[in-house]
C-alpha positions in Angstrom: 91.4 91.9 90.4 87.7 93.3 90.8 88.3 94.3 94.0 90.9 96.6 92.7 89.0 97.6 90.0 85.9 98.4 92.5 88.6 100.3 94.9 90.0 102.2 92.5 86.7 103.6 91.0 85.6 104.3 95.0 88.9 106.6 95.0 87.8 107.9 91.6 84.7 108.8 92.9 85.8 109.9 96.1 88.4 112.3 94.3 86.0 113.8 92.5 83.2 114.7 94.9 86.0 115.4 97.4 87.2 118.1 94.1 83.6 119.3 93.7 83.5 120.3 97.4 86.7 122.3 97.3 85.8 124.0 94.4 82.7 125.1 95.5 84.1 126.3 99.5 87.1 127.7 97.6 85.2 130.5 95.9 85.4 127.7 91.8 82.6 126.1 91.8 80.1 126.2 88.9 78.6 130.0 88.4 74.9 129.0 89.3 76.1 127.7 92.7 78.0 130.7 93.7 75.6 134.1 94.1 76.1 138.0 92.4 76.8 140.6 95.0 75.4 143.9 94.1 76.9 146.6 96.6 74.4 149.7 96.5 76.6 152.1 98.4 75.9 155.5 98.9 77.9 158.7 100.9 77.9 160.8 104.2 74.5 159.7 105.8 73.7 158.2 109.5 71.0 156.2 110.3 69.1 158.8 111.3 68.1 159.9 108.0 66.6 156.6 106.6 63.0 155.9 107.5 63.3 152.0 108.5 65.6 153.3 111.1 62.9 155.1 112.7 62.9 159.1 111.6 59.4 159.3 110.5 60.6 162.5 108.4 62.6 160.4 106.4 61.6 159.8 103.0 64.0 156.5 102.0 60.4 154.2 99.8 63.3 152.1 98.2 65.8 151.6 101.0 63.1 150.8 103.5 61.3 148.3 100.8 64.5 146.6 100.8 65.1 146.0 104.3 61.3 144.5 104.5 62.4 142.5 102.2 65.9 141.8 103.8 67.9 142.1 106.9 68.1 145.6 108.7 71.7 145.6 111.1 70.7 147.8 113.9 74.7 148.2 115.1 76.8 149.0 111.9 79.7 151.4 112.2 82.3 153.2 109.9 86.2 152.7 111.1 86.3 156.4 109.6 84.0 158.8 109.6 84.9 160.1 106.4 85.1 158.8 102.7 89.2 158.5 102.0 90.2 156.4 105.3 86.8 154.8 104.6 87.4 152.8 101.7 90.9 152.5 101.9 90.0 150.2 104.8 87.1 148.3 102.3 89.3 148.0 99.3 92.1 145.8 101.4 90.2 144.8 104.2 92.8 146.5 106.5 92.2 149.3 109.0 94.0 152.4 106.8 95.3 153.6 110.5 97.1 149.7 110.6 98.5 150.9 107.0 98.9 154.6 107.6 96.3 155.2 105.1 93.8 157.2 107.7 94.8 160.8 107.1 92.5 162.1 104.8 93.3 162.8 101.0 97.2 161.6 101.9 97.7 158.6 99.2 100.9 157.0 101.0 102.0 154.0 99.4 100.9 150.3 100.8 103.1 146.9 100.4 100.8 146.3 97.1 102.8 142.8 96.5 101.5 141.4 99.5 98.3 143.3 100.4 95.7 142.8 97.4 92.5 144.4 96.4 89.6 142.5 97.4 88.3 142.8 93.4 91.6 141.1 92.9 91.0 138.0 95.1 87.1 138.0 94.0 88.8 137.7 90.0 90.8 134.5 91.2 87.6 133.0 92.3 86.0 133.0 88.8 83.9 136.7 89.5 83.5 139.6 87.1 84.3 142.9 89.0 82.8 146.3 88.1 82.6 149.3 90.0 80.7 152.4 89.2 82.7 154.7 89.9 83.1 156.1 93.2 87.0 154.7 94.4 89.0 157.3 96.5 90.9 154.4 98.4 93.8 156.9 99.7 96.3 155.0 98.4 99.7 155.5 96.4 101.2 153.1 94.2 98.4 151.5 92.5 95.7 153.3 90.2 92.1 153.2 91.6 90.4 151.6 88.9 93.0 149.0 88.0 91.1 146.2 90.5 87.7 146.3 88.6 87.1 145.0 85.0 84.6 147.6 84.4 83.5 150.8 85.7 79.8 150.6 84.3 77.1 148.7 85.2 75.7 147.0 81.6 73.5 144.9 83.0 73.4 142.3 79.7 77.2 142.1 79.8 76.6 141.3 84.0 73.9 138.7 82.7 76.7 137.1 80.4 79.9 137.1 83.0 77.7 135.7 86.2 79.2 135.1 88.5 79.7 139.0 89.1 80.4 141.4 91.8 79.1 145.0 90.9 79.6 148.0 93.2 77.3 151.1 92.1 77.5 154.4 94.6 75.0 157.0 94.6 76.8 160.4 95.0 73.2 161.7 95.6 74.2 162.1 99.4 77.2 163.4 99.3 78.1 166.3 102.0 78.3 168.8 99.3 74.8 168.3 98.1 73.9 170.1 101.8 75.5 172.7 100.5 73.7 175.7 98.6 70.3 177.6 99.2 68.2 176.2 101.6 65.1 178.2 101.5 63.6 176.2 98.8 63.1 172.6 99.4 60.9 170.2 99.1 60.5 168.7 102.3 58.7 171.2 105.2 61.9 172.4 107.6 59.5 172.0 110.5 59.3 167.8 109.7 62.8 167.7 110.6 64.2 165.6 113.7 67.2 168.2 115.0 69.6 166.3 117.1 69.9 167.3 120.6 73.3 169.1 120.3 72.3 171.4 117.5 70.0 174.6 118.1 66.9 174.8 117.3 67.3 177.9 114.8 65.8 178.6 111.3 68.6 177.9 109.0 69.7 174.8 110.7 66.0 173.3 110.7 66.1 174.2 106.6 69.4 172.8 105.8 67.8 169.3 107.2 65.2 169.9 105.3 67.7 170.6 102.0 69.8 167.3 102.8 66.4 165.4 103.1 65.7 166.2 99.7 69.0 164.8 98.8 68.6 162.0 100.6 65.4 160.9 98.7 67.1 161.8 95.4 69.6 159.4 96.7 67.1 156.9 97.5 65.7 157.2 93.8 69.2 156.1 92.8 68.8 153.0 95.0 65.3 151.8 93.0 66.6 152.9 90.0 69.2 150.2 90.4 67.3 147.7 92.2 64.3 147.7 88.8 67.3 147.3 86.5 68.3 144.4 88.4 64.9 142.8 88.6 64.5 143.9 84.4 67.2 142.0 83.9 66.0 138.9 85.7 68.8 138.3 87.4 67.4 139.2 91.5 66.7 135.5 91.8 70.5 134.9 91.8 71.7 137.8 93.7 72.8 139.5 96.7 71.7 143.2 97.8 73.6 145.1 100.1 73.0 148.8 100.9 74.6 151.1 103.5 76.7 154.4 103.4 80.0 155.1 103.5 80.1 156.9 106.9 77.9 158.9 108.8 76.7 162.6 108.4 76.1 165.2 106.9 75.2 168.2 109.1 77.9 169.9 111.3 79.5 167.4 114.2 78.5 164.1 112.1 80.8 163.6 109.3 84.9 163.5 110.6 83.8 162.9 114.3 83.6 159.7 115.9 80.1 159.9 117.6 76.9 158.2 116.5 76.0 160.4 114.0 79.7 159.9 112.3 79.7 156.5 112.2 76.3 154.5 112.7 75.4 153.8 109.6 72.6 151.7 107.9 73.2 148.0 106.9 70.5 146.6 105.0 70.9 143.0 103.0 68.4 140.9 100.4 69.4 137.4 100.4 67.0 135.0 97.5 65.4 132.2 98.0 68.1 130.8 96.1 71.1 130.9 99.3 68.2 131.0 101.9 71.0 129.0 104.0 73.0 132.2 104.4 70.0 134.3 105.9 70.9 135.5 109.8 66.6 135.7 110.0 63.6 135.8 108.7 63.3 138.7 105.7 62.1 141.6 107.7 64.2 141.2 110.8 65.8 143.7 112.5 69.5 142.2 113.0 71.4 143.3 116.6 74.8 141.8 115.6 77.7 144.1 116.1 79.3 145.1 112.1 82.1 146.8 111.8 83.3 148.0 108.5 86.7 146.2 107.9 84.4 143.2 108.4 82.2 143.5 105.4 85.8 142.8 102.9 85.7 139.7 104.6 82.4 138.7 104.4 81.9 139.9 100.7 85.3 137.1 100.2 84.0 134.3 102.0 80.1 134.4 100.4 81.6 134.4 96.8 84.1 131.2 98.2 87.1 133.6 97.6 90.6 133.5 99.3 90.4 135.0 102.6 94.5 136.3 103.5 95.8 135.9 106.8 96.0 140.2 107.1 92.7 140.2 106.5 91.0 142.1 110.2 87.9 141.8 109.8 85.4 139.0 111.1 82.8 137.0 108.5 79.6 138.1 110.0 77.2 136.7 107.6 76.9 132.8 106.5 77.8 129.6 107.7 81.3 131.0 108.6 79.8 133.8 111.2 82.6 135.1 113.5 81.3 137.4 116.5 82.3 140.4 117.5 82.6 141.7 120.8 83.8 145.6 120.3 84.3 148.2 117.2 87.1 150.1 116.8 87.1 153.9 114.5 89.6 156.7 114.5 90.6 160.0 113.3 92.7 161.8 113.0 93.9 165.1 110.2 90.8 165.6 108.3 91.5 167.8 105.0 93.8 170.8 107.2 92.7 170.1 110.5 95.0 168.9 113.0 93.2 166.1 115.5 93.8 162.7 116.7 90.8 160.3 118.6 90.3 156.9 118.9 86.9 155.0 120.0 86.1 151.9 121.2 81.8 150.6 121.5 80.1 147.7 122.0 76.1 147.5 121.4 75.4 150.1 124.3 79.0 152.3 125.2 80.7 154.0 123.0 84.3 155.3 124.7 86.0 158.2 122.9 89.7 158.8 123.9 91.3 162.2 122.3 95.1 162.6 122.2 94.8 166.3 121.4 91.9 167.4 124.0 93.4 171.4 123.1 92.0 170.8 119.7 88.6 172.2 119.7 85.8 170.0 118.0 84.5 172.8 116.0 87.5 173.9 114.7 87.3 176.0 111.2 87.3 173.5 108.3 86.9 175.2 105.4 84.9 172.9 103.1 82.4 172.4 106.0 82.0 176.0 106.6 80.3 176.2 103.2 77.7 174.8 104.8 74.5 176.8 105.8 74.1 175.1 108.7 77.8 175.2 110.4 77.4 179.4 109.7 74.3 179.8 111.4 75.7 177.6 114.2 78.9 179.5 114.6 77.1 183.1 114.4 74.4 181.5 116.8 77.1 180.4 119.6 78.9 183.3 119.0 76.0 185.5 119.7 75.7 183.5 122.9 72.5 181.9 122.5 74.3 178.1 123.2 73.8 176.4 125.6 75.8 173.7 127.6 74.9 171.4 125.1 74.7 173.3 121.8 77.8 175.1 122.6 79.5 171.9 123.6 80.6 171.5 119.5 82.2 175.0 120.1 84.9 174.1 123.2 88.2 171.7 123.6 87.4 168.2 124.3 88.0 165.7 127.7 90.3 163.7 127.6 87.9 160.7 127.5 84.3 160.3 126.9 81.7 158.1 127.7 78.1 157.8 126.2 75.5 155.3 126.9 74.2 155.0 123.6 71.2 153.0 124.0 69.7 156.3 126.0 71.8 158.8 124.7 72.3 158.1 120.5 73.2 162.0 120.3 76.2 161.1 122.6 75.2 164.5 124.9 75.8 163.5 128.4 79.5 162.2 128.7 79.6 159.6 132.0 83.3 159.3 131.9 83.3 160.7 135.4 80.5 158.8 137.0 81.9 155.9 139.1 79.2 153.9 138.4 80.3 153.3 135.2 83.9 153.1 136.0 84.1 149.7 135.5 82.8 150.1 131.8 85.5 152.8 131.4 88.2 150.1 132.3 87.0 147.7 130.0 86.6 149.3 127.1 90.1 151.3 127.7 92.1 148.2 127.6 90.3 147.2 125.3 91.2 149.6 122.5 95.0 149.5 124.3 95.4 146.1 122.9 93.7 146.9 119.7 96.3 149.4 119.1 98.7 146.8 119.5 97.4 143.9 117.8 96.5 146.3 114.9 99.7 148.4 114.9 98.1 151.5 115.1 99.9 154.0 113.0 98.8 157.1 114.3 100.1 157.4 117.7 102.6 160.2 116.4 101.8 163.1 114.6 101.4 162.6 110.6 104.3 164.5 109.6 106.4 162.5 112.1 105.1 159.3 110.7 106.0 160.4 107.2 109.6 161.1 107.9 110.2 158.2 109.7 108.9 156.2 106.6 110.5 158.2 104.0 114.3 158.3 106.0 113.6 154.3 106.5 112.6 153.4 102.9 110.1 151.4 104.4 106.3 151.8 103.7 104.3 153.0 106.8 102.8 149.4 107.2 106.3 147.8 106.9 107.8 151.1 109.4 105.4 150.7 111.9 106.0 146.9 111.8 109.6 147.5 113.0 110.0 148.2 116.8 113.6 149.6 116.0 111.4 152.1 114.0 108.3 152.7 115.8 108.5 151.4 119.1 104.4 151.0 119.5 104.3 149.7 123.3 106.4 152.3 124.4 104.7 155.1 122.6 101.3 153.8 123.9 102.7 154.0 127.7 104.2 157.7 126.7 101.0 158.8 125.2 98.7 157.5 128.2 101.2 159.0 130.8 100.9 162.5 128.9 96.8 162.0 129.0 96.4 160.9 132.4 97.2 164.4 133.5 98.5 163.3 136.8 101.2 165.7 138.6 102.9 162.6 139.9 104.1 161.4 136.1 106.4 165.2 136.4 109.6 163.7 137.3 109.1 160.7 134.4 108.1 163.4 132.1 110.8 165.5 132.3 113.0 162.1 131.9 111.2 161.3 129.1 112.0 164.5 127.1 115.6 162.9 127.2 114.9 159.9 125.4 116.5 158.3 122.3 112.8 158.2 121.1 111.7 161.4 119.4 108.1 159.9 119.7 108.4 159.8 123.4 109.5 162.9 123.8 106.8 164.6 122.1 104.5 162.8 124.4 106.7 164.2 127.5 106.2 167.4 125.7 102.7 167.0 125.7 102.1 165.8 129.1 103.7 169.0 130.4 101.6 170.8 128.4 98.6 169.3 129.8 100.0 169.7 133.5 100.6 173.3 133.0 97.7 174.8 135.1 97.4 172.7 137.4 101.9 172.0 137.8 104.6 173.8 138.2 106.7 173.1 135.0 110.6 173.5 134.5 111.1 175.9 131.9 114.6 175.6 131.4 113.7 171.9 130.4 111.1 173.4 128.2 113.0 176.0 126.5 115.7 173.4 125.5 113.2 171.5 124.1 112.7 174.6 121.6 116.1 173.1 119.7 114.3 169.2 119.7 115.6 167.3 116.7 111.8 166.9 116.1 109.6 169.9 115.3 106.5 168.7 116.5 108.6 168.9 119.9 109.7 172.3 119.6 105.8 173.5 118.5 104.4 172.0 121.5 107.5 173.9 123.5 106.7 176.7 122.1 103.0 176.4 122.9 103.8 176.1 126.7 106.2 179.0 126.8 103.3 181.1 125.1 100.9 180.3 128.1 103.8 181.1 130.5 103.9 184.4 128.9 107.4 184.2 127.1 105.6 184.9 123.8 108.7 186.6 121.9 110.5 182.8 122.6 107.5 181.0 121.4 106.7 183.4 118.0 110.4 183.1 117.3 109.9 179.6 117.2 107.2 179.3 115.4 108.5 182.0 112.5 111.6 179.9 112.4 109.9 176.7 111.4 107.4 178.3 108.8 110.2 180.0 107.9 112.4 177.0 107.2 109.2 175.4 105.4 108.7 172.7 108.5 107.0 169.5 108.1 105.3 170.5 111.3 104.1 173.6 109.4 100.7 172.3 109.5 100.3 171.7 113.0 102.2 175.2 113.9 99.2 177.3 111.6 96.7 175.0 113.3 97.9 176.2 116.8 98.2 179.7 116.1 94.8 179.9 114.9 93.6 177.9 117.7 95.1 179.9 120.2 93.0 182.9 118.4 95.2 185.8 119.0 95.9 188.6 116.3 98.2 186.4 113.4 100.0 189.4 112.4 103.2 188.6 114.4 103.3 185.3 111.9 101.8 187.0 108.9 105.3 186.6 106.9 106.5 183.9 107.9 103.3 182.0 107.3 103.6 183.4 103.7 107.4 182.5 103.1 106.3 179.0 104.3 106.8 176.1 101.2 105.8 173.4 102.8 102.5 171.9 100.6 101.5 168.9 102.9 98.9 168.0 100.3 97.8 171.3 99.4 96.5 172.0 103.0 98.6 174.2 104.0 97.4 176.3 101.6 94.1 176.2 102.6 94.9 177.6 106.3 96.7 180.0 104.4 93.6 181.0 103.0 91.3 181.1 105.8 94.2 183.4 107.6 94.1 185.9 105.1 97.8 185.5 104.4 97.4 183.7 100.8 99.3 185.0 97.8 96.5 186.3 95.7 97.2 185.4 92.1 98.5 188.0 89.2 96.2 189.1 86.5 97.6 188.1 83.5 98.2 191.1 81.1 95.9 191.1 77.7 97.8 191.4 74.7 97.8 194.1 72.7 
């Protein structure tokens, strides 16, 4: 009978500790036992403009104080290289091009009941959530703020409702704070670090100078909350993480998918208190490869918080490190600017791979244009004082890139053709090819396309592109690299492919012709039926090659009929005219008489091409 006794108090016992354990791995274990995360985020800045990352113009006190005190990541990079796609990929821990989330300022709708906030799985595990206030998560369906429990950071009520989780982003940064005067700043324009592809002119050096004042206004918001933390005494029980949101700010940074628009700084304080998660010593420079969709991850399994199996990030802090062997970004439309790139990197090569090479980098945006420095740029090139290099910005792209970063961070000197590095170029190529397919890469057809498949399915984007009946992803991938490869030997499987069932693989045949066309004989008869394609992003691409041949009445009649008719390929037909940079008059009407809103943007090229509806005065009354 006392044995019993005895074995049933051992299972007592057992049960308990065995509870205690799961509670605290599972994200419930007593509030003392489980760290605060304070998230110190910040907008549009590269590494380049912090001091502990070695610009010795940089004036960052605060930051670099807390990576002497912390863990500096050397090799942190955005998914996006702007704010929208950004965070839509922090807030669920999902790429947004895996959710069709990556066009920017878009807001299509997610699978809410099975893809959760990370806020929401941090509340399960016992944590208050606060975010002040920066959101923007591109995403319909849910409300921005509806995650967090507060959208203010009162530091008593944080000391009362520890364990807590409190986001607070400095807006110090942000690209528009380049904008404006730049003649009188603070810091001297000639203490400036330009980077190599940008000309060494007057108003570039001074609009450095002007986003360097921002950045230390910036940094002041990074003390600021770092003394309230530390008034508050609760830095003994917390975690401090600080990095941006992308990279930028100056012209070719922000929206690309170089360095400079996505290396971004990574600093993080751990306290004596969870010493055990440390990667180093405080100080230490850290060389492990972050990518962005990893940090939802980590941020769950730190605080002991369900981690979902959609979850695609890796854990790269802690006892539950994952590695990480390459980093994936993308872009594609950015505000009304047609464009589509994908890029692969490890630690030294970043690989750059550009669906729509016609599309010049420096193509008109006009929020970036407000910008001092991308005037001065334009008028400079256009004056013909670029070089090779500084003119670069100006030009249509390869179809693939290759930088060695570790010599070239400015990504200037593209190896893609040097065979010594062909083997590299393999690598990382297949590399993002089964990325695209393990991740269900959304973007492999134009947006427009994407949305109409969506909206005549019913389906969310995640759930369409999902569906191989819907979006057939492997055979899209083989239609898009056969249209890239620009090889005269894909003509005959080109021209069969502008037959298929697949409206998607016919704009890819559509686009492979157009990419043979000087250097192949095309069959215009083929190309000219292609003008009545089911699919207008077919028929604009037609259109485009029957311009070059000189058939320019078939190719404006197109184009006219499909503003006309208010397209949903209306973007993309404005965005070629302009970049073909003949006189718009031919399409001055039509562009007018054209409905279709796509997010307001539309109206922006509008705009720019002088053809905008200029509002009525209203009458006074008498």
């Amino acid at each position: 009978m006392l044995h019993r006794v005895l074995l049933n108090l051992g299972l007592v016992v057992a049960t308990f500790v065995g509870l205690f354990v799961g509670l605290f791995v599972g994200g419930t274990a007593p509030a003392a036992e489980r760290p605060n995360i304070l998230w110190l985020t910040c907008e549009d800045n590269n590494v380049n403009w912090v001091g502990c990352y070695g610009n010795p113009h940089a004036d960052t006190p605060n930051i670099d104080a807390l990576a002497a005190e912390g863990f500096q990541y050397m090799h942190c990079y955005a998914n996006a290289p702007v704010c929208a796609p950004s965070r839509s990929t922090w807030i669920t821990g999902v790429h947004a091009i895996s959710m069709g989330t990556h066009p920017m300022r878009s807001r299509y709708p997610i699978p809410h009941d099975r893809i959760r906030y990370y806020p929401d799985l941090l509340k399960d595990a016992g944590y208050f959530v606060g975010n002040e206030k920066k959101t923007d998560y591109n995403i319909g369906g849910r409300d921005d703020k509806s995650a967090w429990d507060t959208n203010k950071a009162d530091w008593d009520q944080l000391k009362q409702q520890q364990p807590f989780f409190m986001v607070i982003n400095s807006t110090k940064s942000h690209e528009s704070k380049a904008f404006g005067d730049v003649n009188q700043t603070e810091h001297d324009p000639d203490d400036v670090r330009l980077a190599k592809y940008h000309p060494d002119i007057p108003d570039i050096r001074k609009n450095y100078a002007h986003y360097h004042d921002q950045m230390k206004k910036m940094d002041a918001d990074i003390g600021h909350a770092l003394r309230q933390l530390e008034q508050a005494g609760l830095a003994e029980n917390t975690i401090v993480i600080h990095n941006s949101d992308h990279g930028g700010v100056i012209a070719r940074s922000k929206r690309f998918l170089f360095n400079s628009g996505t290396h971004c700084p990574l600093i993080i304080r751990i306290p004596e208190k969870f010493k055990h998660l440390r990667p180093a010593e405080p100080g230490a420079k850290v060389d492990d490869l972050v990518s962005f969709v990893d940090m939802t991850k980590t941020w769950l399994d730190l605080c002991g918080a369900a981690k979902p199996d959609y979850l695609q990030g890796k854990v790269f802090l802690g006892p539950n490190k994952e590695s990480r062997d390459y980093h994936v970004s993308f872009r594609t439309r950015m505000d009304e600017r047609c464009d589509n790139v994908r890029a692969i990197r490890d630690r030294r090569f970043l690989y750059i791979r550009n669906y729509m090479p016609y599309a010049p980098w420096g193509q008109h945006l006009n929020y970036l244009w407000i910008m001092r420095a991308t005037q001065a740029w334009e008028q400079h090139h256009q004056a013909g004082k670029t070089d090779a290099v500084t003119g670069r910005f100006f030009g249509t792209k390869p179809m693939e890139e290759l930088y060695d970063t570790s010599v070239d961070p400015d990504n200037v000197n593209n190896l893609i053709d040097d065979p010594r590095y062909a083997a590299d170029v393999k690598r990382l190529s297949g590399a993002l090819d089964r990325w695209q397919l393990d991740h269900f890469d959304s973007g492999l057809l134009p947006e427009s396309e994407v949305v109409r498949r969506s909206e005549v399915s019913g389906k969310t984007i995640f759930d369409m592109v999902r569906t191989p009946s819907l979006y057939d992803l492997p055979a899209l991938q083989q239609a898009s690299a056969r249209a890239l490869a620009q090889d005269p030997k894909n003509i005959d499987r080109l021209y069969e492919d502008l037959a298929a069932k697949d409206s998607g693989v016919r704009y890819w045949a559509i686009v492979g012709c157009f990419n043979l066309q000087e250097s192949t004989p095309l069959d215009m008869n083929l190309v000219r039926k292609a003008l009545q394609d089911e699919s207008h992003h077919v028929r604009a691409m037609a259109a485009w090659i029957l311009y070059r041949a000189g058939d320019r009445a078939a190719a404006q009649r197109c184009w006219n009929q499909l503003l006309q008719q208010s397209s949903y390929a209306s973007l993309k037909v404005f965005n070629i005219i302009d970049w073909i940079g003949d006189d718009i008059e031919p399409y001055a009407e039509s562009m007018k008489q054209c409905n279709f809103d796509h997010g307001g943007y539309v109206g922006r090229m509008k705009e720019y091409m002088g053809v905008a509806e200029k509002p009525k005065k209203k009458k006074r009354a008498k």
